[in-house]
N, C-alpha and C positions, 0 to 999 in steps of 0.2 A: 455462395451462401456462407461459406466458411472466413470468408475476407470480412464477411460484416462483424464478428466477431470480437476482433482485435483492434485496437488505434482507437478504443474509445476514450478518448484523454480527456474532454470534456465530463464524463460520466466519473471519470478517476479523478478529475478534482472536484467537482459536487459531494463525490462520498468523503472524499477526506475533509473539505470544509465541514460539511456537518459530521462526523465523527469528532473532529478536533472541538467543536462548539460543543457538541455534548459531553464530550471526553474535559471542558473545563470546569464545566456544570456539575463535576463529581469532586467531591471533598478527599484527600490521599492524605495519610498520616505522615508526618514531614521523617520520618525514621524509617519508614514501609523503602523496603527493597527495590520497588516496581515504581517508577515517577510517572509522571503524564508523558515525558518525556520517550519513554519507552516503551509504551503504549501506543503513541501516536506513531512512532517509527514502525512499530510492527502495521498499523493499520495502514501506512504508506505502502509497506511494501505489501501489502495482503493485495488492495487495488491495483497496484499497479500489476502485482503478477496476474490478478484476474481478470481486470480489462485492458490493458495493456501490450506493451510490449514481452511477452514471457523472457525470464530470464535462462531457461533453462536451453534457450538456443546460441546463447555464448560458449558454453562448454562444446556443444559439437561443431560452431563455427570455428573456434581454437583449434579442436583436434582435428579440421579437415581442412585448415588452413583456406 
């Protein structure tokens, strides 16, 4: 049950396609701190760690070799 979980890559590029469409659809002040650019990077990695491969299994595959 817990396998269904994870490896939904399909669902992780659906959300980021429409995040990134709606995410162009928004007007950003050309001086604003925050670009599209760095917005959509965070919403990459937000899916991917949520349907995804979690990243947080690289640090204990390091440390246990």
């Amino acid at each position: 049950m817990d396998e269904d979980r994870y490896g939904n890559w399909d669902l992780v590029t659906l959300n980021i396609i429409i995040s990134g469409l709606f995410l162009l659809s928004i007007p950003l002040k050309r001086d604003a701190e925050i670009t599209h650019k760095h917005i959509l990077a965070f919403t990459l990695a937000l899916y991917t760690e949520m349907y995804g491969f979690s990243s947080t299994i690289y640090i204990p595959t390091w440390l246990l070799g």
